[in-house]
C-alpha positions in Angstrom: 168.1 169.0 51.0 171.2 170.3 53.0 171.9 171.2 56.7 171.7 174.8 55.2 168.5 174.4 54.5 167.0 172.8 57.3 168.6 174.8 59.9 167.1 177.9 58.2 163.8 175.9 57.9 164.0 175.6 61.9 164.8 178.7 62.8 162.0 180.1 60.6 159.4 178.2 62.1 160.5 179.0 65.3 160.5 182.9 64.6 158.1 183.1 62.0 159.9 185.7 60.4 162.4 186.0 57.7 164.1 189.0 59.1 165.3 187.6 62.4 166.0 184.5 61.0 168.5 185.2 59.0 170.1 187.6 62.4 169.9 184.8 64.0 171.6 182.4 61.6 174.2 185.6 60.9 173.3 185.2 56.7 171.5 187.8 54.4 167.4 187.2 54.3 168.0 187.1 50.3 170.0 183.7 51.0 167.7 182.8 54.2 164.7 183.0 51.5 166.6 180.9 48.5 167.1 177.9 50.6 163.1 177.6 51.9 162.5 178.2 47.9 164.9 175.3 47.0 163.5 172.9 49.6 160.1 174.0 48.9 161.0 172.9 45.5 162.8 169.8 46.2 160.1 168.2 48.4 157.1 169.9 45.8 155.2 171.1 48.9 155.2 174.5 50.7 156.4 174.7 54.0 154.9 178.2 55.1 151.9 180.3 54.9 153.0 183.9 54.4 150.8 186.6 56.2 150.7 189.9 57.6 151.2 188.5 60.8 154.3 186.2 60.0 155.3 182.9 58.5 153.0 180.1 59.7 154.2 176.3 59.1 151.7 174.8 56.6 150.7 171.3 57.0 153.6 169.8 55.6 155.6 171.9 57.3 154.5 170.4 60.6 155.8 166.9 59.2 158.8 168.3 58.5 159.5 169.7 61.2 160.3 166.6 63.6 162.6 165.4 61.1 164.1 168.3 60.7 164.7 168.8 64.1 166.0 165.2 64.6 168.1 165.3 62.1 170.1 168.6 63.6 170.1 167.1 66.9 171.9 163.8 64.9 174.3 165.7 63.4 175.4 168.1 66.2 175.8 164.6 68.6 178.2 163.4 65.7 179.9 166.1 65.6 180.4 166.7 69.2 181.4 162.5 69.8 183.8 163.3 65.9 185.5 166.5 67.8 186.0 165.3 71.5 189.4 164.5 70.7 190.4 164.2 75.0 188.1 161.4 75.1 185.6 163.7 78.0 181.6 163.8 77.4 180.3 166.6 76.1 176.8 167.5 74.3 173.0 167.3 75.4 171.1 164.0 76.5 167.2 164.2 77.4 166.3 161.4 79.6 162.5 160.3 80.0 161.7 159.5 83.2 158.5 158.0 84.7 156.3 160.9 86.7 156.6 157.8 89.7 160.5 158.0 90.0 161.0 161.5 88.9 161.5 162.5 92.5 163.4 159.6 93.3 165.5 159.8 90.7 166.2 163.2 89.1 168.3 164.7 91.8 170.8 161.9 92.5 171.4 161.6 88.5 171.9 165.3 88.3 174.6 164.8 91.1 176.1 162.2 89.6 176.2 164.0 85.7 177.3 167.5 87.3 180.0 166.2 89.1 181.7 163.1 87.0 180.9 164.7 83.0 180.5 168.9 83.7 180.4 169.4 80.5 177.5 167.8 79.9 174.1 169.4 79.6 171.1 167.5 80.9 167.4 167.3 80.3 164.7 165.1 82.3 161.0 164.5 80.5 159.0 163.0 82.5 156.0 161.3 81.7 153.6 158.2 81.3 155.5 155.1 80.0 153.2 154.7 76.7 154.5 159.3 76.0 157.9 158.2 77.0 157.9 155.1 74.7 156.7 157.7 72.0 159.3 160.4 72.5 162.4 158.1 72.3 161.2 156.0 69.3 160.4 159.9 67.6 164.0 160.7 68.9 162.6 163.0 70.7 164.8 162.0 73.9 167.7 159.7 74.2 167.2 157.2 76.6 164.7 156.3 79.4 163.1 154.4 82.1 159.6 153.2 81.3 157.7 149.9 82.4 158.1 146.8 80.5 159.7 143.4 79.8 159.8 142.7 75.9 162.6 144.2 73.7 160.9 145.0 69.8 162.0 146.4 67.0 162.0 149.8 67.6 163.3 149.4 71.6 166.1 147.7 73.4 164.5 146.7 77.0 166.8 146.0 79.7 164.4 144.9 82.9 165.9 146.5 86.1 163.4 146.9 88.7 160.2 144.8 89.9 157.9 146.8 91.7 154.8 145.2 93.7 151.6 147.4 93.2 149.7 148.6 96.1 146.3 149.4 97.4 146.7 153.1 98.1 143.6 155.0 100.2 143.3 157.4 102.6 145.0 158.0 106.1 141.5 157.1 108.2 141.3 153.9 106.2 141.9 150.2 107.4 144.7 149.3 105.2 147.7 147.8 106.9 151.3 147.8 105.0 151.8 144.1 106.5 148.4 142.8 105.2 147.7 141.6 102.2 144.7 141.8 100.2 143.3 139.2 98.1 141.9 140.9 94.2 138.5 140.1 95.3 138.8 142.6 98.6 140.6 145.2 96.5 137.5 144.7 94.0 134.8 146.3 97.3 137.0 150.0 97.3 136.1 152.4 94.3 139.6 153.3 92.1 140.6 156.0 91.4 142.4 155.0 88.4 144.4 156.4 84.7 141.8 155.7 81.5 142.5 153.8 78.9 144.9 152.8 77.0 147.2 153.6 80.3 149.5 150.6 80.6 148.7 150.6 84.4 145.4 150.8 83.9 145.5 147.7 81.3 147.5 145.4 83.6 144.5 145.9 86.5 142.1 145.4 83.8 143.8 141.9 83.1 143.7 141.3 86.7 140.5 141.7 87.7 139.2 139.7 83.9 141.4 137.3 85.0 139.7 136.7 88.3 136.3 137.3 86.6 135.8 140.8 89.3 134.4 144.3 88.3 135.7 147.5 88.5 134.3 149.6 90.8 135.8 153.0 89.1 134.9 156.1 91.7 136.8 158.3 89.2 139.6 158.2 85.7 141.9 160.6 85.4 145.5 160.9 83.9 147.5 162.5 86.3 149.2 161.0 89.0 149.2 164.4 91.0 145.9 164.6 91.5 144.9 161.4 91.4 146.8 161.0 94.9 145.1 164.1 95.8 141.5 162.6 95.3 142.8 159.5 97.1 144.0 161.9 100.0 140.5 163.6 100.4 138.7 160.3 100.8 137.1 160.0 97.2 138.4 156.5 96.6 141.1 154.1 96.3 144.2 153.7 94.2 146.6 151.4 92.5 150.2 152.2 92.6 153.8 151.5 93.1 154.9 151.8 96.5 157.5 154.4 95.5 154.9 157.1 94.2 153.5 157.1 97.7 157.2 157.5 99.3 156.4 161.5 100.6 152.6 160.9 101.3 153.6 158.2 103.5 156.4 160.3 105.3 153.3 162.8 105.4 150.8 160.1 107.0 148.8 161.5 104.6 147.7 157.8 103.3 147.8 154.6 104.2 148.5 151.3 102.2 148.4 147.6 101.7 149.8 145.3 99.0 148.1 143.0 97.1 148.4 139.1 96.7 147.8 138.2 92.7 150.4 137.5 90.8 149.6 140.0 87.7 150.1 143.0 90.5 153.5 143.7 89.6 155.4 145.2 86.9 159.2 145.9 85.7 161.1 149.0 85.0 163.5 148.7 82.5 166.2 151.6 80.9 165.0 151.8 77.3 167.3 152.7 74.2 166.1 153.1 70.6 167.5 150.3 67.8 166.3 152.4 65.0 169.2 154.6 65.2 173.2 155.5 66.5 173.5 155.1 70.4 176.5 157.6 70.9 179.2 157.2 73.3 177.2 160.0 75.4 174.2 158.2 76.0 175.3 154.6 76.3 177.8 156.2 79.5 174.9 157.9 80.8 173.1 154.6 80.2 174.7 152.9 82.7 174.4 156.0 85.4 170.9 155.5 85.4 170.9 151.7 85.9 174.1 152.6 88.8 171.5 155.3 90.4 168.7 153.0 90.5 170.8 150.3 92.1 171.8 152.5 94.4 168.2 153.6 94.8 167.1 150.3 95.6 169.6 149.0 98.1 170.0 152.0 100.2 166.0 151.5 99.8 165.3 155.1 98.9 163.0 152.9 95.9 160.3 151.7 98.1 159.0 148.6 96.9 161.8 148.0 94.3 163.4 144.4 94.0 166.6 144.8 91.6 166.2 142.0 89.0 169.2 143.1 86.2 171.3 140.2 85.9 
């Protein structure tokens, strides 16, 4: 198995045609087609389905089609860190960012990338902590900020943030910012809340078991868009960082209180992978996202956020 191969693997799953891969990779098909043959034989498996209507991956083909594509990405980042002989950034880095700071967060580290490293190329995933954990132990980006405390195996966790949750509801409700709830009054509203196994939705759980008080769920539903949209039109409550309510409150379109238990907080932390090379690229843009957030937090732009990194 070669680069050869792989990058004609890729760019045949992505056209599903022999033809214009081999434009595309500027080699004749005949050589295009030798190199699926030879890893098809290497591995013992085939990689395609070959119809009327084009090359489909088989299977196996799906499998080998992360790797394959992480293994590119590896190599290009190596050769681009190998080559940079004037010591200046260059390359892609994708950077998972939770859906609750993407707002916050995204436009001030775009700023910051575009004006100190222009040669860099940035892309922002944003998603649930337990997708984002996924993606960067996959390789699928190169860093991120998800919620957690505990380093393992897989992840280096560097805490930065402690936010307090809050009881989020609507604008003609009596919650007061400067008043806080006990667990056993937030237990009376009905939640709006992620399912399971959403870590946010696991840390109320332990709350309330903890406390030995039910769940009064009006509604589950993964999406933190529309689950501030339901809260909005007065079908029930919500849990959530003070910082994913940061517009809505500018809006006066909710209103919110925080709430006294000790388990109703949680930490942000950046996240890099240990099963693999941390270039020069992403340990530099690393330490932009732990400046931005910093900055975030004392200029209080982060609602809620207490900076904990020592």
């Amino acid at each position: 198995m070669d680069i050869k191969q792989l990058r004609s693997f890729v760019t045949i799953s992505e056209t599903k045609n022999i033809t214009k891969a081999a434009a595309l990779l500027n080699i004749v098909q005949p050589a295009v087609s030798r190199q699926i043959h030879l890893l098809e034989e290497e591995l013992g498996v085939e990689l395609f389905e070959r119809g009327r209507h084009g090359m489909n991956l088989t299977n196996e083909g799906k499998v080998l089609e992360g790797y394959a594509r992480r293994a590119l990405k590896e190599i290009e980042a190596a050769k681009i860190e190998l080559t940079s002989s004037d010591g200046s950034l260059k390359g892609t880095i994708n950077i998972g960012i939770l859906a609750s700071l993407s707002e916050l967060l995204s436009v001030s580290l775009m700023r910051v990338i575009k004006k100190k490293y222009p040669d860099v190329s940035l892309k922002i995933s944003v998603g649930y902590s337990g997708h984002l954990k996924e993606w960067l132990e996959a390789g699928d980006i190169d860093v991120a900020l998800i919620y957690g405390s505990v380093s393992s195996k897989f992840l280096d966790i560097q805490p930065i943030v402690r936010e307090q949750l809050w009881l989020i509801g609507h604008y003609d409700s009596d919650l007061k910012h400067d008043c806080a709830l006990e667990l056993e009054e937030v237990s009376q509203h009905p939640l709006i809340l992620p399912y399971a196994p959403h870590r946010l939705r696991t840390l109320i759980e332990q709350g309330f078991n903890q406390e030995n008080l039910i769940l009064k769920i009006g509604a589950e539903i993964n999406d933190l868009n529309v689950q501030k949209q339901l809260v909005k039109e007065g079908f029930g409550f919500t849990i959530l960082p003070l910082v994913s309510v940061k517009n809505d409150l500018q809006k006066k379109s909710v209103r919110v209180a925080p709430i006294n238990h000790p388990y109703f907080t949680r930490d942000v932390a950046l996240a890099l992978p240990n099963t693999r090379h941390i270039s020069k690229l992403v340990h530099t843009i690393a330490q932009e996202i732990i400046y931005c957030s910093k900055v975030a937090v004392e200029v209080k732009a982060w609602l809620g956020g207490e900076w904990i990194k020592k």
